[in-house]
VEXGU-982594 format. One record per residue (C-alpha): x, y, z. Coordinates in steps of 0.02 Angstrom, whole numbers, plus 50000, padded with zeros to 5 digits. Example, Ala and Ser with C-alpha at 12.3 -4.5 7.8 and 13.67 -1.06 7.14 Angstrom:
VEXGU-982594
506154977550390506844994750357
This chain:
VEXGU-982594
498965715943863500015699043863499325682743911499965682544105499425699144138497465695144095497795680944172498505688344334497035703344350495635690744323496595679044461496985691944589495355698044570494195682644580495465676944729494845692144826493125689444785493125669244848494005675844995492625688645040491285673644977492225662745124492015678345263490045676945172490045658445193490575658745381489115670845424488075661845337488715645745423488645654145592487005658945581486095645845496487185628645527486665615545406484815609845455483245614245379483385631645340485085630045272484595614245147483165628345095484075641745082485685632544953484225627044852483725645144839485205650844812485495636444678484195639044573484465658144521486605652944525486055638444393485555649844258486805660444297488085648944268487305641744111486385658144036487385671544093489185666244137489535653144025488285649343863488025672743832490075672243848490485658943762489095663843591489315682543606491095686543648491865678443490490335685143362490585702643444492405701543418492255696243231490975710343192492065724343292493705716243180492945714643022491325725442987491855741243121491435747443292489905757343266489225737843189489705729943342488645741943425487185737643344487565719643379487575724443561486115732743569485255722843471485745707743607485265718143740483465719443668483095701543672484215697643846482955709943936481385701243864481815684943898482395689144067480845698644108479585682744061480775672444165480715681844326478915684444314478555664544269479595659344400479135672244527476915666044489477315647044480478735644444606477655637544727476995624444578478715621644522479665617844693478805603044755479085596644555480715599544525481335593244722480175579044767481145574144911480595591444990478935584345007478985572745162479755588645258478585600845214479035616045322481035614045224479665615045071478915629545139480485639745163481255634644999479995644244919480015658145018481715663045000481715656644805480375670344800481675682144851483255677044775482705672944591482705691144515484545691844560484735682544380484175696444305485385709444372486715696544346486385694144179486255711044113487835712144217488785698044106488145708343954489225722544000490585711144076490805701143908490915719943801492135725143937493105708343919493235712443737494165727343761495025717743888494695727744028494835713244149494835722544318493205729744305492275712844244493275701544373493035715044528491195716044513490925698244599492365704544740491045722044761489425710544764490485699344915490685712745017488795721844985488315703445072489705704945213489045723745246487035718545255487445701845370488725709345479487285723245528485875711745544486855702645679487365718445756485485723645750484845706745799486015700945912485785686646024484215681045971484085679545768482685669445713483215656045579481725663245452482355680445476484335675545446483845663645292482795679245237484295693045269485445678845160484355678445017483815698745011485945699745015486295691344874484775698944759485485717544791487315707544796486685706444591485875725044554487725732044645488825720844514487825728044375488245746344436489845742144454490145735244253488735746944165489605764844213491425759144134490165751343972489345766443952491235776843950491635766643801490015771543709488685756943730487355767043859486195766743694484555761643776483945745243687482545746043544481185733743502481815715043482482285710643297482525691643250484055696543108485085686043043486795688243155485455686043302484875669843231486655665443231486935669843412485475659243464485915645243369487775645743448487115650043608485715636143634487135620743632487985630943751486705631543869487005613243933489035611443866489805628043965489015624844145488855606544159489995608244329488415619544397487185605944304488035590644393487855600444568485965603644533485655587244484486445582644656485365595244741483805585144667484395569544726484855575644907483395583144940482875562844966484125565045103484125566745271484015584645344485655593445318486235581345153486165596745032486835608745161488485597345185488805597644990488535616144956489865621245090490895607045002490765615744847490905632544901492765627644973492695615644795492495632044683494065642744737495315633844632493805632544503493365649444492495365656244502496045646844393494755634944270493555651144243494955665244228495975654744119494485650543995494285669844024495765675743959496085663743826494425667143735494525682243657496355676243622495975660943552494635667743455495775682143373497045668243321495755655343248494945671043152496625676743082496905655743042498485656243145497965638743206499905635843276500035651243378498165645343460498805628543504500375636443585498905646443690497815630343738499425621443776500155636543894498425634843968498795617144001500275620644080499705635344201498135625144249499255610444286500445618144413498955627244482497515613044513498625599444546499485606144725497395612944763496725597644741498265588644844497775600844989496005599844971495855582044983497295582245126496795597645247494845595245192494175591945385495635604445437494825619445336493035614545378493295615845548494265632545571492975641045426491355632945469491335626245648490565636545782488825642445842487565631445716488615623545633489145606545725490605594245717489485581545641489365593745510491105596345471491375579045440490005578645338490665591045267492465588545242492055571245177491125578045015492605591744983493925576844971492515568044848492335583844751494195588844754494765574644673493765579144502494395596744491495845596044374494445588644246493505602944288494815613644249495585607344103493825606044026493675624144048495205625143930494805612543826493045618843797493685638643751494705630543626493315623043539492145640243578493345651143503493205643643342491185644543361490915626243368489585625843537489085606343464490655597843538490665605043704488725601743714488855583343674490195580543789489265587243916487725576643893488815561243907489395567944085487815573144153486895555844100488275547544187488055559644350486195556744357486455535944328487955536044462487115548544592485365537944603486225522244594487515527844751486535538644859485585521844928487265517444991488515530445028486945546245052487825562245005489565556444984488675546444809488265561744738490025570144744490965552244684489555554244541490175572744514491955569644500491895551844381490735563644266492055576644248493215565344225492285557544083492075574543990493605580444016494255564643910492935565643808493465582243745495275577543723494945565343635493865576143508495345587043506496435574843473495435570443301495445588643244497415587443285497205600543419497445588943590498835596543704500045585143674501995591543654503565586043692503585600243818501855591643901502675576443911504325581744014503105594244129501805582544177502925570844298503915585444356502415592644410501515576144490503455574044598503025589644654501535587744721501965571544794503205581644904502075593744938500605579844979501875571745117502255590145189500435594045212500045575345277501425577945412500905596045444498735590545467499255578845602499965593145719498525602545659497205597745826497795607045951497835624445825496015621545756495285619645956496065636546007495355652045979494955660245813496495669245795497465652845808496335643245675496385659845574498395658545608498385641245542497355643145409498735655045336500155643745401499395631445304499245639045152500775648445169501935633745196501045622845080501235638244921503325639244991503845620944998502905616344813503655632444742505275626244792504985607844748504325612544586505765623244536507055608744616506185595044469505975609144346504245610444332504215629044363505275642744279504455657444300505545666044166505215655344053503395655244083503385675944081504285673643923502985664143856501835670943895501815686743753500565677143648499215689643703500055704543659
């Protein structure tokens, strides 16, 4: 399977899963606004999505996929197998003491870990009730990126990347029943309660979805007895960097969590709509390009064809270029524009989508260093070196903490996202310049002619949407099948006139790029 076509499946796939997680947003927006329960529930929903992120998503991926690789290249299937199972053993262990710990001391650790919950107690009190129901869903989750990274290895991409689109739409299907059942007159406790129970089965339906297609390919071997040998010493030891240096995106936003809980009512609820919107362009194109470049990367650095993985980071470059530039133009732009048509309506307020839309324009502008760190981090995972990414992502998150305390006195919940962005921006360039010592940085003659094609592109496309957003009040105060209507205009439009600018300046050859796009055959 070439390059582009990984690529596309993984895209296409988490596209229709952040489009269902918007339709989960705006019930969850409808029914809960952004007050107490709302602040309670995103730190609920935060703590389970933090180890996620970190354990499950990014550090088991990142330490597993290119070990399991080597083993099934070099020493055989059936060995790789034993690997697996042999990972399993020790995944379900750990998880098992976590969920239990956190499950007994939750009510201990809550008031720790978010002092500023303190001096509203009853937001305290419903934290930890629906943490209490939403923490096991790391535990599905994670035994459901076990299977997703074996099933990435034999690059079946569709399953692994549709799981989060099936888990979307179990949510939809419980919240669009509860309001039919409870219609009218929904008690906040009962619609924070119906959120969180959602998104714990969201996690035990994903791991049905990934373990039946696993178990096809031969690994339904049911785990033994937990073995410290010597390739699992390995996988800890690549793994435990990882923990911090493959989710520091996820570690700045919980950091910011902390902080805002100091906030006024409805501080953290503004920021983790912000990043919801935020994590689109993330999640398409920063997560399912370090997706499909791992095992890639990781074949070409094993087989010390250290040209031919360049060419891959620097394709990577490319595509995440003429993707996250024109998203982050139009997030920044149309920010208060797509708050209001997603979010705005029953308890959720106009005060809150400025609140709101202010934070996305904050957070926007760091996503291209978001992205490219994605890339820039695989390049350095596929070659089993978890050190640099980890050190360059304690350097960002000391900067995020320092910025965010320092700037929520004065700016509240805007601080936190300016503290967010600079940080990424500060990895990203830490990384590069790492690369650039090892004589890996993405920096070709190619890069060099791209880069301003591609920023005169998005200038056009910046004045087109700036032009459009100022006809935009009299669409986003009709009904919801005009905001719905403009929604798509909007994107629509925007997609059309920087396709065609980018091809006028030559930034975009989509021949060319197909063409090049073989290296993953």
């Amino acid at each position: 399977m070439t390059f582009i076509r990984s690529l596309s499946t993984i895209s296409f796939f988490t596209i229709t899963s952040r489009l269902l997680g918007f339709i989960r947003d705006i019930l969850t927006a409808y029914l809960l606004g952004a007050g107490a329960a709302m602040d309670a529930l995103a730190i609920a929903i935060k703590i389970p999505s933090l180890f996620r992120r970190l354990f499950a998503e990014g550090a088991f991926n990142a330490a597993f996929l290119p070990m399991f690789t080597e083993i099934n290249t070099n020493q055989g299937i059936e060995e790789g197998k034993k690997f697996a199972n042999e990972i399993l053993s020790f995944l379900l262990m750990i998880l098992f003491v976590l969920v239990i710990t956190v499950e007994i001391f939750i009510p201990y650790i809550m008031p720790t870990l978010f002092p500023g919950l303190l001096s509203t107690p009853e937001r305290l009190k419903l934290t930890i009730f629906y943490t209490h129901i939403t923490f096991p869903f790391i535990f599905f989750i994670s035994v459901t990126a076990f299977y997703g990274a074996i099933l990435t290895s034999y690059e079946k991409f569709g399953m692994v990347s549709s799981s989060q689109a099936i888990g979307n739409l179990f949510i939809i299907l419980v919240l669009s029943i509860g309001m039919v059942l409870h219609s009218g007159s929904t008690p906040i406790l009962y619609s924070g309660a119906l959120v969180a129970s959602a998104i714990t089965g969201c996690g035990l339906v994903q791991l049905l979805w990934v373990i039946v297609p696993a178990i096809r390919l031969g690994y339904g071997q049911l785990p033994g007895l937990p073995i410290l040998t010597q390739r699992i010493r390995r996988f800890f030891k690549l793994m435990t960097p990882v923990l911090l240096g493959s989710g520091v995106y996820q570690v700045n936003v919980f950091i910011g969590t902390i902080i805002a809980s100091f906030l006024p009512i409805g501080g953290i609820s503004y920021l983790y709509y912000a990043e919801r919107l935020n994590q689109l362009p993330l999640s398409v194109i920063g997560t399912a390009l370090g997706t499909a470049l791992l095992p890639i990367m990781a074949r070409q650095f094993k087989k010390m064809s250290i040209s031919d993985a360049q060419k891959s980071q620097n394709y990577g470059v490319e595509i995440a270029l003429l993707l996250t530039l024109p998203a982050t133009i139009a997030l920044i732009i149309l920010s208060h524009t797509f708050v209001v048509i997603l979010f705005e309506r029953h308890a959720f307020d106009s005060y809150a989508s400025k609140m709101t839309a202010q934070a996305l324009s904050i957070l926007a502008s760091g996503l291209p260093a978001y992205v490219l760190t994605k890339i820039f981090s695989t390049t350095f995972y596929a070659q089993s070196d978890t050190r640099t990414p980890f050190h360059a992502a304690i350097l960002a998150i000391s900067i995020d903490i320092f910025l965010s305390i320092i700037l929520v006195f004065y700016i509240q919940h805007l601080g936190i996202a300016v503290a967010a962005s600079v940080s990424a921006w500060i990895q990203c360039g830490y990384l590069f310049f790492k690369l650039k010592k090892i004589h890996l940085a993405p920096y070709s003659n190619k890069l060099k002619v791209f880069l301003p094609r591609v920023l005169a592109a998005c200038l056009t496309t910046g004045l087109y949407l700036s032009g459009l957003d100022y006809f935009m009040e009299t669409w986003i105060d009709g009904p919801i099948w005009v905001q719905i209507s403009a929604v798509l205009f909007c994107i629509g439009s925007g997609v059309l006139v920087y396709t065609a600018s980018a091809q006028v300046y030559g930034a975009l050859n989509i021949a060319e790029l197909i063409e090049r796009a073989d290296f993953g055959k």
